[in-house]
N, C-alpha and C positions, 0 to 999 in steps of 0.2 A: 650525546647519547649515553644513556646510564647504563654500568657492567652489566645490568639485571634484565634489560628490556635487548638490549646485543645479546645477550645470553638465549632468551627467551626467541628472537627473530631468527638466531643459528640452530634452534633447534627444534624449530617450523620449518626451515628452509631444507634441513635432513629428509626429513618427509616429502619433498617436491618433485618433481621432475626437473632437473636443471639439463635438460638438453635443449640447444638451439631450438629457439621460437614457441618455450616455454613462456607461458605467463607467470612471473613471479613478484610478491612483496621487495621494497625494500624501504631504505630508511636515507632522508636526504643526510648527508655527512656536513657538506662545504659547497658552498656561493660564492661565484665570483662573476664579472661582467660578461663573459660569455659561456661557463659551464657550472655545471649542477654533479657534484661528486654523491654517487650511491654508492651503501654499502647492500648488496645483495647475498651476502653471506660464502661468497667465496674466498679464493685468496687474494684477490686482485680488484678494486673498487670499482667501476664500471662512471664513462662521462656522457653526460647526455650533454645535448648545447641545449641555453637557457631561452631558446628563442620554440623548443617545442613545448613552456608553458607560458607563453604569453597568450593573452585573451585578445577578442578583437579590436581592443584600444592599445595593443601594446604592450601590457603593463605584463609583469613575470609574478604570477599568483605560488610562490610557494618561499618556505621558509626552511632553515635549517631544523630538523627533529622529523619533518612532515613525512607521513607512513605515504608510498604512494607504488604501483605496480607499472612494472615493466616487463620489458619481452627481449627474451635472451636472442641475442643476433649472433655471439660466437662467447664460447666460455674460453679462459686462455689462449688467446691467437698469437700468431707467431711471434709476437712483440710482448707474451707474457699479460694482455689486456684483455677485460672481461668489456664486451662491445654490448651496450643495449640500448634501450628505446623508449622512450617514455609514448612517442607517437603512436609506433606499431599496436602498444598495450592499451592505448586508450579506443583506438578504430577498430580492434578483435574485440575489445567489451562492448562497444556502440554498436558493432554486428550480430553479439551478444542479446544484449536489446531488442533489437531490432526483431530477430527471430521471435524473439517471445511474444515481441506485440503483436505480430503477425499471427500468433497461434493464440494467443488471449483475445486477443481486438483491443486490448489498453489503447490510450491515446499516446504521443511523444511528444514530446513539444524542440520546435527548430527554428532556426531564424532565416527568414526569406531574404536571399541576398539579392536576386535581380532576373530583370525579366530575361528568358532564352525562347526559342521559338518552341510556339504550341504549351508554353506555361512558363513556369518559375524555378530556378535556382535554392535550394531548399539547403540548409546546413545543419545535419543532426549530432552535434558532438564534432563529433571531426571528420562525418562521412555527408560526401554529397548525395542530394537526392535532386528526386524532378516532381513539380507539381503541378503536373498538365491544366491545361486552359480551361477542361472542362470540369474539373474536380473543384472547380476552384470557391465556387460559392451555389449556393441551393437554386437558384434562379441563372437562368440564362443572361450574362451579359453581356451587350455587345461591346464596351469597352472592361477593360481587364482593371477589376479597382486598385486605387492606392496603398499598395499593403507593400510595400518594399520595405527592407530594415524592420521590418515587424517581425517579433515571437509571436509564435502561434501554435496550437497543437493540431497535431495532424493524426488520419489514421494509416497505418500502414498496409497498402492494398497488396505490393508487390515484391519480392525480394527475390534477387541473383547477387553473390557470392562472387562469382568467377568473372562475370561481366562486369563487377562493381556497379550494380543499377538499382534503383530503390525508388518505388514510383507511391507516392503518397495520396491522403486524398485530405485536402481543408473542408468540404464538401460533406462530409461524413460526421465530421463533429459535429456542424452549424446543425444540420438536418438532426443529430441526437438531445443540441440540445435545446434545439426548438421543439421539439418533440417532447423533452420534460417539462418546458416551459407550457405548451400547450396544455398537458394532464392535468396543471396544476391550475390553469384559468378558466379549463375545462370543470373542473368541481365549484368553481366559484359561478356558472352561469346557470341561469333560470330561464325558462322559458317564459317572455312578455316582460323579459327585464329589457330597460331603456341602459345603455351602456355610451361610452363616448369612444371613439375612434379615428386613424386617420387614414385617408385615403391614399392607397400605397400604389395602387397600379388601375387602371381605365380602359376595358376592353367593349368590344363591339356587343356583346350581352352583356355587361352589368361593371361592378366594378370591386376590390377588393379593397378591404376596409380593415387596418391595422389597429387591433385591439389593444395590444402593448406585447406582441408575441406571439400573437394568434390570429392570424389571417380570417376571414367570415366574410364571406361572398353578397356583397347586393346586387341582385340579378334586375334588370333594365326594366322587369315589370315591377319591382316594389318600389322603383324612385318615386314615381309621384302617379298622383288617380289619373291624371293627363296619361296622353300618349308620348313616349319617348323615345326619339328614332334615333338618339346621340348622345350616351350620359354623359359624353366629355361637356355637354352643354350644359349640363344639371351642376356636373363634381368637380373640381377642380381637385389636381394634386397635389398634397400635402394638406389638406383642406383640411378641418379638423369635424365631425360631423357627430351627430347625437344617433344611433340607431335601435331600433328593438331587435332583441333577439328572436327570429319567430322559430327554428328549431336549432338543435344538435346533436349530434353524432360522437361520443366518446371513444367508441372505438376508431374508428374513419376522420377523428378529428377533424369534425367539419362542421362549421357553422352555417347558417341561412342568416341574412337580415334583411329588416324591411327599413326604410327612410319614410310612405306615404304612410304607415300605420302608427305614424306618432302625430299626422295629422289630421284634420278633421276629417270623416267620411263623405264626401259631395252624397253620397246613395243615401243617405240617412233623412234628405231631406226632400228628394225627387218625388215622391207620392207628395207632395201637397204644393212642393211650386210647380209640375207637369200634369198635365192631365190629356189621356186620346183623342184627337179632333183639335187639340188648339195647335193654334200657330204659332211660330216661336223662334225670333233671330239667333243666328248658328252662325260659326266659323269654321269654313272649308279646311279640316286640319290635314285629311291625307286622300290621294287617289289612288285605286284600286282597278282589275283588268272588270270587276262584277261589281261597281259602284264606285260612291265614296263616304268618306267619312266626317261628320258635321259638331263639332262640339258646341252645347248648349251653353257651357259654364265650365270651370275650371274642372277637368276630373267628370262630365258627363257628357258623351258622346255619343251618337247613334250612326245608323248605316242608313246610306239612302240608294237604296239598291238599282240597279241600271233600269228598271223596270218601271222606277220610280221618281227617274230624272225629267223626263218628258213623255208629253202625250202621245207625240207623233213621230218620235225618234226612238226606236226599239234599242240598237244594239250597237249603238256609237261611244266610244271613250270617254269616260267624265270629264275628259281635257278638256272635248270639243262643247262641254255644258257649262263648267265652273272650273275656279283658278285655286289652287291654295290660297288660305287666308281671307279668301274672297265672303263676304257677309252675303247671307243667303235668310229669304224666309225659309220654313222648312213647317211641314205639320207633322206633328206626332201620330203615327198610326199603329204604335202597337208597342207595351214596357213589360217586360219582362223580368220581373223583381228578383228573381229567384238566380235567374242568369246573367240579370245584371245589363240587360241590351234592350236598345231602345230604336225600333224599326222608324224608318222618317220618309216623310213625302217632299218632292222638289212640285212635280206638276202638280201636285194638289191645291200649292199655293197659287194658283194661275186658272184663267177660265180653260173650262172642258171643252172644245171644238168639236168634240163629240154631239154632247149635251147641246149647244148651242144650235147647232147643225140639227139635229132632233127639234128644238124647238122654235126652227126658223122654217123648216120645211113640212108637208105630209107627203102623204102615200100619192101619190100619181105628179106632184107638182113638176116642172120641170127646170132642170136645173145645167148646166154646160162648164165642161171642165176637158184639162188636158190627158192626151193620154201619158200617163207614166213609164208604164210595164206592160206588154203582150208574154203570157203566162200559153202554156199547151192547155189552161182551161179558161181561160177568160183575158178581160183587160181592164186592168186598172186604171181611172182614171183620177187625176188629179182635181179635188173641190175646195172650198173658200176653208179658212182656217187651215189647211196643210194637212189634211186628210183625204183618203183616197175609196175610193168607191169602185164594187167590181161587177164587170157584167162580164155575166157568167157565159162562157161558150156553147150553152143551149139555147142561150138567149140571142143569140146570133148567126146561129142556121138550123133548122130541123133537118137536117140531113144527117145520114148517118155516117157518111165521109165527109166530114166537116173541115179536114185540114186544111185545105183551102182556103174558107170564111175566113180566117185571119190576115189572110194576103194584102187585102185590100186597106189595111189599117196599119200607122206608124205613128212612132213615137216622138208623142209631140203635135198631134194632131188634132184640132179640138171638134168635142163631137158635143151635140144634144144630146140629152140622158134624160129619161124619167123617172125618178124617185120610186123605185118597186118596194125596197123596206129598208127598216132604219132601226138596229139595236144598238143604243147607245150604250150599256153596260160593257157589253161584247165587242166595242168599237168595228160596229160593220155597217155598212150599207151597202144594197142591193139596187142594181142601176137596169134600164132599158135603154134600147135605143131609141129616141125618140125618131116617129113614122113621119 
């Protein structure tokens, strides 16, 4: 150490506060295998042991001349020795730190020594911290990733002094600098831009599609013109996939995309291979509690509505009519360009028992069927084709206390009927008894 720079350190050191558990400069003197001699500008040199600057491999980072501070433990103690600290001085300036960041929001950066319950062992300088489980990355995970022995920077959420606790958060950076990352890829997107991406996560609506730092949502009705009850079935994860951008949000940094809109439109071409009135094989794609659902071709579908299933079955489950999958004629009865829906017949492709019933019989012919249903106004009987015919409860007694007149009839009973009238549009016919 030179006269000039000892001269200059003693007369810094005047200016200090040198009472116990002062932070003061000094100047390494002498190295040897187990202590580090400082001069701190008293009369008496102060020893530190050389084991409080080893780093985590061991090794003793410092040299003779090296300026470095320490913390007054006793000036002259009763053994004439000035006692201090190179430890103490280095964990009051990392508290130091520490406070600031807290009040700035800087980041710190510390090395993760190992897992403790409900997170991670955190080491900043030479003070411990905690880095709870949930801090610990921007997404929920159920296992705890491999970041052990890893630098990382951290933001500092929590500080106590007197408890020595210092609760950080990894969680805080990722989220900021995903955040930059996004602004910036956010300026580079266009609306109907075709971009590439990989599929990062697979939920029950749609699926999130990794831009290169910027998450963008494919929601389950853009994957394909088809019907899709399961994108894990369409996307595989890590997949790497082509998408269009179809909106964004810079503020909300939120993407939308579509995967069907890079490919061809099936609707583009429905007006010239469909037309109302034809007929046209369909696949049973989904069942419904008010129909189901038939696709013509990849990407064009119609509903065939419960009403539409059968002639003679009103309000039975489309289980009990068709199977998924199951190849069906179906007749087109009604497309709707605008909305994109295409209404479909099942009984249409099939004779009218109605109609047939109409043109097998007339008005007075006589025809014999079972009874179905005794109704408080008539009774239904059962006739050929699975239609049912009703004679009416005037037509069974003129009396005005007629409850009775039904007594003598049960179901299941077969009776003579005369053909009184027959709307087949209306699916009705109107029965006598025949005399």
């Amino acid at each position: 150490m030179s006269e000039s720079f000892s001269a200059l350190l003693d007369e810094s050191l005047n200016t200090l506060d040198m009472q116990p558990g002062s932070i003061v400069p000094g100047v390494v003197l002498d190295i040897d295998k187990d202590w580090v001699t400082v001069h701190v500008g008293l009369k008496s040199e102060g020893m530190i042991s050389i084991d409080e600057f080893r780093d985590n491999e061991g090794e003793a980072n410092i040299e003779v001349g090296d300026e470095i501070e320490v913390a007054l433990e006793a000036v002259e103690d009763g053994y004439g020795e000035t006692r201090i600290s190179r430890e103490k001085a280095r964990k009051l300036s990392t508290w130091n730190m520490l406070e600031e960041a807290l009040e700035t929001g800087e980041f710190v950066t510390g090395k993760i020594l190992n897992r403790v319950k409900g997170g991670f062992a955190v080491e900043v300088d030479v003070v411990k911290a905690f880095l709870p489980g949930s801090l610990v990355d921007v997404r929920p995970v159920k296992e705890a990733p491999d970041i052990e022995n890893t630098v990382q920077d951290f933001k500092v959420i929590k500080l106590d002094y007197k408890r020595n606790n210092v609760v950080l958060s990894r969680k805080a950076v990722l989220e900021k600098n995903n955040s930059e990352v996004k602004v910036e890829l956010l300026k580079n997107l266009e609306e109907g831009q075709i971009v590439k991406g990989i599929v990062k996560n697979i939920t029950d609506y749609g699926a999130f599609i990794d831009l290169g730092g910027l998450d963008g949502l494919l929601h389950i009705t853009d994957i394909s013109w088809s019907r899709v009850t399961n994108p894990s079935e369409h996307l595989n994860l890590g997949e790497e996939i082509d998408v269009k951008v179809l909106s964004y949000d810079k503020e909300k940094l939120r993407v939308s995309l579509g995967l069907k809109q890079i490919q061809n439109d099936p609707w583009e071409n429905v007006e010239s291979n469909y037309s109302v009135g034809g007929v046209y094989e369909a696949e049973v794609s989904n069942l419904t509690d008010y129909g189901c659902f038939a696709q013509l071709e990849e990407g064009i579908e119609g509903l065939i509505h419960l009403s539409e299933l059968d002639w003679t079955s009103k309000n039975i489950h489309p289980s009990k009519v068709v199977e998924i999958e199951e190849k069906i004629k179906v007749m087109i009865l009604e497309i709707d360009y605008d909305k994109r829906r295409i209404s479909l017949g099942l009984k249409q492709t099939k004779s009218n028992p109605w109609t047939e019933f109409a043109n097998k019989y007339g008005i007075g012919d006589k025809v014999e069927g079972k009874i179905k249903s005794i109704t408080d106004f008539g009774i239904f009987v059962g006739l050929e084709g699975d239609i049912d015919g009703l004679i009416h409860l005037s037509d069974i007694s003129d009396e005005v206390e007629s409850d009775n007149a039904l007594e003598e009839f049960k179901k299941d009973q077969v009776l003579d009927c005369i053909v009184f009238a027959v709307d087949a549009e209306r699916e009705r016919i109107s029965l006598k008894l025949s005399e």
